[in-house]
N, CA, C and O atoms as a GROMACS GRO file, in nm:
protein
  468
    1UNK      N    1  11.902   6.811   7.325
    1UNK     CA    2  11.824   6.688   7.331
    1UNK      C    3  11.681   6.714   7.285
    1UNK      O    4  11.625   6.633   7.211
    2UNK      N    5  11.613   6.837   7.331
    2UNK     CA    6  11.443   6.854   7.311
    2UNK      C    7  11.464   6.819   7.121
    2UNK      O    8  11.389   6.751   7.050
    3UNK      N    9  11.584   6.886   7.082
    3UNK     CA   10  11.522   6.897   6.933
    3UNK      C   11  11.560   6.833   6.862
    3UNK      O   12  11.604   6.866   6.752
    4UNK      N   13  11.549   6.667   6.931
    4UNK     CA   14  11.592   6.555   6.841
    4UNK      C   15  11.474   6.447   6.933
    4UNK      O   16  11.439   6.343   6.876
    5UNK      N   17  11.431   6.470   7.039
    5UNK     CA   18  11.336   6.409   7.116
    5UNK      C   19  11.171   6.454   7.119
    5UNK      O   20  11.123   6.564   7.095
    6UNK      N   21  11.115   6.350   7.151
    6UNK     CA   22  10.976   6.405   7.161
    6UNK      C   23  10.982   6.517   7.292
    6UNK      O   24  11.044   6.518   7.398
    7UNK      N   25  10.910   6.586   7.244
    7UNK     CA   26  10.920   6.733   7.381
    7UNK      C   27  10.773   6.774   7.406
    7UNK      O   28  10.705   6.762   7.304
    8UNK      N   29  10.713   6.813   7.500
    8UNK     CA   30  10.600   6.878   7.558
    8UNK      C   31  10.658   7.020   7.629
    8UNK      O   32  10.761   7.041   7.693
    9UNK      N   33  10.537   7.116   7.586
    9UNK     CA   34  10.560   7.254   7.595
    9UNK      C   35  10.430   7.332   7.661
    9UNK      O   36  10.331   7.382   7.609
   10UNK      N   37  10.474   7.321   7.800
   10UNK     CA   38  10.326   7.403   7.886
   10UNK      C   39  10.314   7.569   7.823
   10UNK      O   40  10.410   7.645   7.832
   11UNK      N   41  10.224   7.598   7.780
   11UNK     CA   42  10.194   7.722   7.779
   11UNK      C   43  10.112   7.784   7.837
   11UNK      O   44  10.013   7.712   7.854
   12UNK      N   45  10.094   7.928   7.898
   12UNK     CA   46  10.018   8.023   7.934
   12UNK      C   47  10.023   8.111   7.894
   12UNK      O   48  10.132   8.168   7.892
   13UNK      N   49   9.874   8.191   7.826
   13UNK     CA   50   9.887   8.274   7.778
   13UNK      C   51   9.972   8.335   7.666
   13UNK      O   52  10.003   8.454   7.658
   14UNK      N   53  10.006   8.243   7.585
   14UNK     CA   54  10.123   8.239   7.509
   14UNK      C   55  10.274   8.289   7.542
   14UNK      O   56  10.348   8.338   7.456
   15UNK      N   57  10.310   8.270   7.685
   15UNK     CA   58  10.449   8.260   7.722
   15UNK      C   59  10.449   8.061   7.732
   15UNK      O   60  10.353   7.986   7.720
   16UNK      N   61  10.585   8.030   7.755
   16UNK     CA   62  10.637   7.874   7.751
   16UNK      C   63  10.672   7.863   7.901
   16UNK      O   64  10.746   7.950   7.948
   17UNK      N   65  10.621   7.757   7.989
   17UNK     CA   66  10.605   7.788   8.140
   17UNK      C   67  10.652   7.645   8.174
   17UNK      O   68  10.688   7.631   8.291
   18UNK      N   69  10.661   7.521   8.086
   18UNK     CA   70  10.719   7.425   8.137
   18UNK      C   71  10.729   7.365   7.978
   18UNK      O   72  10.678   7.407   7.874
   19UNK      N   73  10.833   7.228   8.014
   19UNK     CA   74  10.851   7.178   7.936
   19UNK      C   75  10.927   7.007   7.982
   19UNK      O   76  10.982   6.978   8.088
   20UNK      N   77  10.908   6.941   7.890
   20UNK     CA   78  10.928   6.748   7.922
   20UNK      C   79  10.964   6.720   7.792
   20UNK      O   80  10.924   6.758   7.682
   21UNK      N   81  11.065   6.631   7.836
   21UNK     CA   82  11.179   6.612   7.689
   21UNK      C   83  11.186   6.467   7.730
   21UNK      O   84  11.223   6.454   7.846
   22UNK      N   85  11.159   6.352   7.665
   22UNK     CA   86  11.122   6.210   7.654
   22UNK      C   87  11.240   6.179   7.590
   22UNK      O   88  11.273   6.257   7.501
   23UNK      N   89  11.339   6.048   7.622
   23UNK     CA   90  11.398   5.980   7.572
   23UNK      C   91  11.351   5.818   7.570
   23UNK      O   92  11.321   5.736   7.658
   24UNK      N   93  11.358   5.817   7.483
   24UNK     CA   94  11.278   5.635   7.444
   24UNK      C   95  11.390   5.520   7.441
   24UNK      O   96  11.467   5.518   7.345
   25UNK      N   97  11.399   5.434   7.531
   25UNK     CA   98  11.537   5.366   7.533
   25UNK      C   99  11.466   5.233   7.493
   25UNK      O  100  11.544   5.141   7.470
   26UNK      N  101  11.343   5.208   7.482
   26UNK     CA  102  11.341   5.038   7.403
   26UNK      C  103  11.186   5.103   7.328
   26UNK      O  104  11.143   5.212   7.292
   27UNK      N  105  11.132   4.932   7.332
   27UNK     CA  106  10.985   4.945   7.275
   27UNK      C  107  10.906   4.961   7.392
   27UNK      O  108  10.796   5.014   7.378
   28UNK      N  109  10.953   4.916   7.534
   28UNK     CA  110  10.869   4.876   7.644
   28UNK      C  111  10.905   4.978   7.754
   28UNK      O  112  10.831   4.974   7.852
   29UNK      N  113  11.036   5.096   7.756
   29UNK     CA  114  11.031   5.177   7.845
   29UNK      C  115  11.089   5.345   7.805
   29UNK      O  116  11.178   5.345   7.720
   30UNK      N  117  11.061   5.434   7.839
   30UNK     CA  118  11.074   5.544   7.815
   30UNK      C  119  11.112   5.628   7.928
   30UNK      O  120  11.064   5.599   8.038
   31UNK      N  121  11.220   5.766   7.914
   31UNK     CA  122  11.268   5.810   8.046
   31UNK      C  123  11.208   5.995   8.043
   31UNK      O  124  11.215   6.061   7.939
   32UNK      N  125  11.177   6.028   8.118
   32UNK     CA  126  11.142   6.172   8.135
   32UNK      C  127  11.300   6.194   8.161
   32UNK      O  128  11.347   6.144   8.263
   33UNK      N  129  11.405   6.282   8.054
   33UNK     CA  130  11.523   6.366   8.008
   33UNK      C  131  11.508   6.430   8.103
   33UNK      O  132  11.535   6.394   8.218
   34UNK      N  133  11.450   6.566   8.059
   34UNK     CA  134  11.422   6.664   8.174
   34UNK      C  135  11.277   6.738   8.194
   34UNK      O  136  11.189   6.707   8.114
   35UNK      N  137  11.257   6.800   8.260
   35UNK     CA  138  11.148   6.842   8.318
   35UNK      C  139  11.177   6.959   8.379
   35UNK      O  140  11.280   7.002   8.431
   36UNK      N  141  10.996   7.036   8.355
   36UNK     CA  142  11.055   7.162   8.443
   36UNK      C  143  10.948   7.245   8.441
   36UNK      O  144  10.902   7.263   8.329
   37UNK      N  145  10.890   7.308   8.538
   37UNK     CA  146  10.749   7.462   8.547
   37UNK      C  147  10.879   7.616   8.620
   37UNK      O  148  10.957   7.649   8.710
   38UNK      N  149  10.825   7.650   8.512
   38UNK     CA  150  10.895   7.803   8.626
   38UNK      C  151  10.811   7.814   8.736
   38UNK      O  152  10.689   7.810   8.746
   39UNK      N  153  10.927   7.832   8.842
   39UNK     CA  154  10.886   7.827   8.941
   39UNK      C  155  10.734   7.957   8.987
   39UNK      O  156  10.678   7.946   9.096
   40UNK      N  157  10.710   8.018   8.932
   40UNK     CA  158  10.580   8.121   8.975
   40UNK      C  159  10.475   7.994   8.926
   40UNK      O  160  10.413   7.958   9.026
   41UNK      N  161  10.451   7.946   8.851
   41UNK     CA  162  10.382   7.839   8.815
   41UNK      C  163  10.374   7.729   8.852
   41UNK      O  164  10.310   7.648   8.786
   42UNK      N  165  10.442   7.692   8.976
   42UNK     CA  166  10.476   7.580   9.055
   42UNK      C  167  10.317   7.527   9.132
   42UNK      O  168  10.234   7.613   9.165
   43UNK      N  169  10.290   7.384   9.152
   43UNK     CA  170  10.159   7.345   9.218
   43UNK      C  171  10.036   7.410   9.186
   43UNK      O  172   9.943   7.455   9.253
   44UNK      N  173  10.067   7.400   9.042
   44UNK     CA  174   9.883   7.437   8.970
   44UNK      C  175   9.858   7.352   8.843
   44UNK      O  176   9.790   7.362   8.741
   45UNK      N  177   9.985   7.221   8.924
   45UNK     CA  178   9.915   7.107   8.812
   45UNK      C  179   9.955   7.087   8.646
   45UNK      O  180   9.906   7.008   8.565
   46UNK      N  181  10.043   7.169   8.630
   46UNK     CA  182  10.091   7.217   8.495
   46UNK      C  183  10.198   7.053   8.487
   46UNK      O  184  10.189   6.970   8.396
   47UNK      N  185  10.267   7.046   8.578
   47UNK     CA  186  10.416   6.921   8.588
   47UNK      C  187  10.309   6.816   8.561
   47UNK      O  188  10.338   6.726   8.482
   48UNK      N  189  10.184   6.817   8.619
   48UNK     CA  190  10.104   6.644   8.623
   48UNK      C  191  10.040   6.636   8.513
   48UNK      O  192   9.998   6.529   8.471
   49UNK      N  193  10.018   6.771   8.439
   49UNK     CA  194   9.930   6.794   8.293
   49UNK      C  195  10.008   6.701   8.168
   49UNK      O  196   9.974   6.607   8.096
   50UNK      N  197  10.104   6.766   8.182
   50UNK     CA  198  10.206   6.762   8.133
   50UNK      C  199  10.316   6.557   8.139
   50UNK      O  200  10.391   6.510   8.053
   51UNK      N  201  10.282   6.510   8.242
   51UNK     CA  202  10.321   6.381   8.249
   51UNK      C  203  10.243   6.281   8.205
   51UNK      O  204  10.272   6.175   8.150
   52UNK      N  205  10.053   6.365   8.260
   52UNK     CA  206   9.985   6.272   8.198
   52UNK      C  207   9.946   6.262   8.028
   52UNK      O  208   9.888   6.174   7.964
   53UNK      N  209   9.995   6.373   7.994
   53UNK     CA  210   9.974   6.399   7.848
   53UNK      C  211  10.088   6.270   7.785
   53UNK      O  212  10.044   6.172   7.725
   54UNK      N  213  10.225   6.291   7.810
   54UNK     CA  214  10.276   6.172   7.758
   54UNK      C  215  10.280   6.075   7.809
   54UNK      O  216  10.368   6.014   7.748
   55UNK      N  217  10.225   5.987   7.920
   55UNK     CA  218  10.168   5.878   7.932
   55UNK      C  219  10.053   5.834   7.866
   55UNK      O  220  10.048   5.716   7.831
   56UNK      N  221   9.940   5.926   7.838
   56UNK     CA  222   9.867   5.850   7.765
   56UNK      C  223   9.946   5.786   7.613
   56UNK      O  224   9.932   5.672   7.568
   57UNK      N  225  10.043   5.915   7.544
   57UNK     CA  226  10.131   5.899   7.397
   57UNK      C  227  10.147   5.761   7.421
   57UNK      O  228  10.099   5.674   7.349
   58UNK      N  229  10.228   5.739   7.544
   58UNK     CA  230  10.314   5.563   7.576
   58UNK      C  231  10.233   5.511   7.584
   58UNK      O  232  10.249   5.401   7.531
   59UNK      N  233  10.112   5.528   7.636
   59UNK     CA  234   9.986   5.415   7.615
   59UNK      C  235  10.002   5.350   7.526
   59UNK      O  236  10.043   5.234   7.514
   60UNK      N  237   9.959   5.444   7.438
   60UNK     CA  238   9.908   5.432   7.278
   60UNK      C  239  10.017   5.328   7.205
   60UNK      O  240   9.982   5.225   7.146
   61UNK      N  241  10.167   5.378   7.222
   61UNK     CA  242  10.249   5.322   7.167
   61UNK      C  243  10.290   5.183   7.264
   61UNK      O  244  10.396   5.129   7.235
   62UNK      N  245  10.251   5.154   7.320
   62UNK     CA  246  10.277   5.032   7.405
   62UNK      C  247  10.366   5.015   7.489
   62UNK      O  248  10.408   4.902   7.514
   63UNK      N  249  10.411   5.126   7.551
   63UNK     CA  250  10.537   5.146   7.625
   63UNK      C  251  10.475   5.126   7.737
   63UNK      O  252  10.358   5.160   7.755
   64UNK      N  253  10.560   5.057   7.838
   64UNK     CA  254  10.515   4.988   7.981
   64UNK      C  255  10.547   5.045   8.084
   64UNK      O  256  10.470   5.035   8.179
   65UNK      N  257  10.694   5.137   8.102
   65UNK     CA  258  10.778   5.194   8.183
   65UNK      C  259  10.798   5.320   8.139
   65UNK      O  260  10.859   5.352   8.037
   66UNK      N  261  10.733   5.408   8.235
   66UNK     CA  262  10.812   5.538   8.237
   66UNK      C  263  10.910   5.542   8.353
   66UNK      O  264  10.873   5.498   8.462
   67UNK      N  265  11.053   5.600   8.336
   67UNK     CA  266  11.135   5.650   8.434
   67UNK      C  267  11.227   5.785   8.469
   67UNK      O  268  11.239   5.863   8.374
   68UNK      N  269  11.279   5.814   8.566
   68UNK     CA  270  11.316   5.952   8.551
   68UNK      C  271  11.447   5.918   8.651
   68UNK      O  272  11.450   5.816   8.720
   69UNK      N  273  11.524   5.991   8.650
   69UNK     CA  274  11.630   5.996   8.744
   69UNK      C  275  11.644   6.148   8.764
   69UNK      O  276  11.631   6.234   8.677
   70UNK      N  277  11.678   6.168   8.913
   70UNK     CA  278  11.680   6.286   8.990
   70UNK      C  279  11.784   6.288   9.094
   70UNK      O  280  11.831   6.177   9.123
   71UNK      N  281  11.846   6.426   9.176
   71UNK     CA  282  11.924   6.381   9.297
   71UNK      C  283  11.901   6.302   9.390
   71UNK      O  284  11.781   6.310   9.417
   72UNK      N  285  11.967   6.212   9.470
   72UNK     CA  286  11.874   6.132   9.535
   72UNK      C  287  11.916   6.204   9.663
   72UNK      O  288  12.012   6.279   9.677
   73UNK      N  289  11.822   6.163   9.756
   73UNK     CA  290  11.815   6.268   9.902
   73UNK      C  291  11.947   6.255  10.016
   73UNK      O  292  11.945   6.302  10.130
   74UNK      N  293  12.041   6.192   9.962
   74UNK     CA  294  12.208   6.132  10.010
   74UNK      C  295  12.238   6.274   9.983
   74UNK      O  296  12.276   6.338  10.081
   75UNK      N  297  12.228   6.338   9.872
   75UNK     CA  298  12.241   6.509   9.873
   75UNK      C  299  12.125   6.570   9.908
   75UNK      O  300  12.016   6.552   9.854
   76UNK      N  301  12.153   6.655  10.015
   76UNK     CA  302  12.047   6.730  10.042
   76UNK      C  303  12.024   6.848   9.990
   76UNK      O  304  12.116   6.929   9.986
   77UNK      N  305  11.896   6.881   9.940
   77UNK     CA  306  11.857   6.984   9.881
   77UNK      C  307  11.754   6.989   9.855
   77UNK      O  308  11.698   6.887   9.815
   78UNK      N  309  11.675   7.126   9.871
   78UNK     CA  310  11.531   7.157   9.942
   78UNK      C  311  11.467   7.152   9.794
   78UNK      O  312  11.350   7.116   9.799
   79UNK      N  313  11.521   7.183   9.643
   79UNK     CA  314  11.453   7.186   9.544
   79UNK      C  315  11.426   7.074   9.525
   79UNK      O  316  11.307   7.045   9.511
   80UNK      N  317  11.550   6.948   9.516
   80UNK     CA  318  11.557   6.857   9.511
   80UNK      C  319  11.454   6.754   9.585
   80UNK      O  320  11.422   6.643   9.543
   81UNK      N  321  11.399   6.829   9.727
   81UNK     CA  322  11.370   6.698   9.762
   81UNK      C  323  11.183   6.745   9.740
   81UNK      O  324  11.092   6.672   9.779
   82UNK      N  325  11.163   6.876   9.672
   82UNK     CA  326  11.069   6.902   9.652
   82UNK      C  327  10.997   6.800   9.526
   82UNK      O  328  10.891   6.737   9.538
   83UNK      N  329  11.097   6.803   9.385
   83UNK     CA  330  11.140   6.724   9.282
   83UNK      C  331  11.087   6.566   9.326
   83UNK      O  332  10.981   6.521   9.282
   84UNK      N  333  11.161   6.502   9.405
   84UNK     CA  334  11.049   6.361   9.416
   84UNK      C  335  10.971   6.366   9.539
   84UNK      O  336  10.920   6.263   9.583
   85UNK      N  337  10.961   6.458   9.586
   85UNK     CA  338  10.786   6.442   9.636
   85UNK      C  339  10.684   6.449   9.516
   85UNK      O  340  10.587   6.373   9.512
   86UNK      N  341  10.712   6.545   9.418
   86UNK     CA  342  10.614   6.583   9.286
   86UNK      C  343  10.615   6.401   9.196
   86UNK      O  344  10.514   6.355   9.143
   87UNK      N  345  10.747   6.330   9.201
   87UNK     CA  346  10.720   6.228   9.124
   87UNK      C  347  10.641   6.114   9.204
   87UNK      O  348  10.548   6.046   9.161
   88UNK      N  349  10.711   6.108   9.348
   88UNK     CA  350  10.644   6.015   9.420
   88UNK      C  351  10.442   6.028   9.418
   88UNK      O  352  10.363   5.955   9.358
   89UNK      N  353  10.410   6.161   9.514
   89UNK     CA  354  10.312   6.177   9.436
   89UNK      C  355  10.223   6.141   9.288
   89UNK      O  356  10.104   6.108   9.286
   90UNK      N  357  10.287   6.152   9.202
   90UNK     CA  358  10.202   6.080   9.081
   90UNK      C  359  10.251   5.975   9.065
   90UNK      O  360  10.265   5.962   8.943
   91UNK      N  361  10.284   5.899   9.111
   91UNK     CA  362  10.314   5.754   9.140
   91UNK      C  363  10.404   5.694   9.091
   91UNK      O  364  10.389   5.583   9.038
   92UNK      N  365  10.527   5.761   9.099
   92UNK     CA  366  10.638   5.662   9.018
   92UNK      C  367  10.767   5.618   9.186
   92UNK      O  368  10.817   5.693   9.269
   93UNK      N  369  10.773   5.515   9.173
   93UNK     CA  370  10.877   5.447   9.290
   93UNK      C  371  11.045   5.466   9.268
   93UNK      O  372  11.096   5.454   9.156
   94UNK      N  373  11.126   5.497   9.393
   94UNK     CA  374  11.230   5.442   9.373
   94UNK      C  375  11.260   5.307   9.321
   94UNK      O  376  11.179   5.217   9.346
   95UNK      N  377  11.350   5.286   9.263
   95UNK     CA  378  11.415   5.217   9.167
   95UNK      C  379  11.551   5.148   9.218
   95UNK      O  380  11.551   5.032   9.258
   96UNK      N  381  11.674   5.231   9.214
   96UNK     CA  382  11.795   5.223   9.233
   96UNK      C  383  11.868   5.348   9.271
   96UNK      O  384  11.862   5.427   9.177
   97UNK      N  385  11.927   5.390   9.359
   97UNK     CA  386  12.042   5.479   9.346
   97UNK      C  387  12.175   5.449   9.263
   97UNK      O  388  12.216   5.335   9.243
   98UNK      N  389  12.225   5.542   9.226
   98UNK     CA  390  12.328   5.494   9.124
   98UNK      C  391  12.494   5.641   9.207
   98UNK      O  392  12.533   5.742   9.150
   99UNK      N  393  12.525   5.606   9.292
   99UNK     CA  394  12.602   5.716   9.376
   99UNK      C  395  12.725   5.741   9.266
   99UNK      O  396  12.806   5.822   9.310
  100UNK      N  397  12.750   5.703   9.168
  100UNK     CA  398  12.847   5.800   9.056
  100UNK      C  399  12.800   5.819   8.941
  100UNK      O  400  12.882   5.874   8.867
  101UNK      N  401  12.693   5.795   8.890
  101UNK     CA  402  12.632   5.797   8.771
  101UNK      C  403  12.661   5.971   8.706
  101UNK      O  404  12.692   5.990   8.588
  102UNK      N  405  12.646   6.068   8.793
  102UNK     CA  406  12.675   6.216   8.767
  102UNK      C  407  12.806   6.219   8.828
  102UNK      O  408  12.904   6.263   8.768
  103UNK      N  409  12.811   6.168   8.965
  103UNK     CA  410  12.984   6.271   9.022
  103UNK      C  411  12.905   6.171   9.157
  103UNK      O  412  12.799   6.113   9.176
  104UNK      N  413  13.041   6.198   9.232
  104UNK     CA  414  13.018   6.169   9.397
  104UNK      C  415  12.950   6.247   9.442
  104UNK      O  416  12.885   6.204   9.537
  105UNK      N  417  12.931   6.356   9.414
  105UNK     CA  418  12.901   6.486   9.483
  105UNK      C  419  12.745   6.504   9.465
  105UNK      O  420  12.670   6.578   9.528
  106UNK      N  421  12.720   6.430   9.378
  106UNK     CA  422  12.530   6.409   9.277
  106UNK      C  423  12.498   6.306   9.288
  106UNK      O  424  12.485   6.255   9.176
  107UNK      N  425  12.465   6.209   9.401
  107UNK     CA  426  12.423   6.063   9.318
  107UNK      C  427  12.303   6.084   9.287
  107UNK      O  428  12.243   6.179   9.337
  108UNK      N  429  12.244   6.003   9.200
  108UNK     CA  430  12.113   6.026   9.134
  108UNK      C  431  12.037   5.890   9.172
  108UNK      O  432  12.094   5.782   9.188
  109UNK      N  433  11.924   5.907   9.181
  109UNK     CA  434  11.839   5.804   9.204
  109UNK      C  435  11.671   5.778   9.091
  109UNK      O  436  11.597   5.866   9.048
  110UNK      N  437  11.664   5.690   9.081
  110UNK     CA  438  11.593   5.635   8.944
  110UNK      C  439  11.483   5.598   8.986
  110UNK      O  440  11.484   5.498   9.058
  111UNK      N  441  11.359   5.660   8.958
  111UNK     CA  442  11.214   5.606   9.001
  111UNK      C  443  11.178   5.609   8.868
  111UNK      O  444  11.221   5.685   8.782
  112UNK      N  445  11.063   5.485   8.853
  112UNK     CA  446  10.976   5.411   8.754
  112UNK      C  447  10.802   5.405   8.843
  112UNK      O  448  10.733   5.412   8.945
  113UNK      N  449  10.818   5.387   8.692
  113UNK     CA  450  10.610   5.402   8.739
  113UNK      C  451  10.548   5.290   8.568
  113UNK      O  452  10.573   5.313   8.450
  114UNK      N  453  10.487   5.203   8.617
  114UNK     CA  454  10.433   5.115   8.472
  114UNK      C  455  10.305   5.265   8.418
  114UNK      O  456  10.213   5.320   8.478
  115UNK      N  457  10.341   5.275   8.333
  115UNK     CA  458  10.190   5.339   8.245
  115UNK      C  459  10.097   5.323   8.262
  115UNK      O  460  10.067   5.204   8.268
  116UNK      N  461  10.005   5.406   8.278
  116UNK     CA  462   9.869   5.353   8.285
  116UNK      C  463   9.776   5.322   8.172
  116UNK      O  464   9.746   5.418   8.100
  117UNK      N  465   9.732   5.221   8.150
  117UNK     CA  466   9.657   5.190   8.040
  117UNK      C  467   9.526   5.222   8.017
  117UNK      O  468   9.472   5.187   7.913
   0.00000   0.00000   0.00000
């Protein structure tokens, strides 16, 4: 997907330490694919650098909606529920759960956040 999508590439020191892979589903909303900081690099702001960098892009281009889908907390899991504290935090809301969208075993849940202009 990165190498057919717009992609963002955290670097340090010239190693690759995170990365955000954008899928654009209209003119008015756009979805964060995937996301990701190695974990030694975790909470130094690199994930929010990195979100706000392509929100301003959607600014620009007039896109209204960013969204992301993640496990939703019906599965428990400590990475997972680390994952939308980091989105809730920069301000994007639950949305919908979608309990087969991946498997029974994964439901995923969909938070949105309007762009900031």
């Amino acid at each position: 997907m990165a190498d057919r999508c717009p992609t963002v590439i955290a670097s340090l020191d010239g190693e690759d330490i995170g990365v955000l892979t954008l899928v654009h589903h209209s003119p008015y909303a756009s979805e964060v694919y995937v996301m990701g900081v190695l974990p030694d690099h975790h909470r130094r702001g690199i994930g929010r650098k990195m979100l706000k960098h392509v929100e301003g892009s959607l600014a620009r281009a007039r896109v209204e909606f960013l969204q992301v889908k993640t496990l939703s907390a019906k599965h428990p899991d400590e990475g997972y529920e680390k994952t939308r504290a980091f989105y809730l935090a920069y301000g994007f809301r639950p949305l919908e759960e979608f309990p087969t969208l991946w498997s029974p075993e994964s439901p995923a849940l969909q938070l949105i956040k309007a762009v900031a202009r």
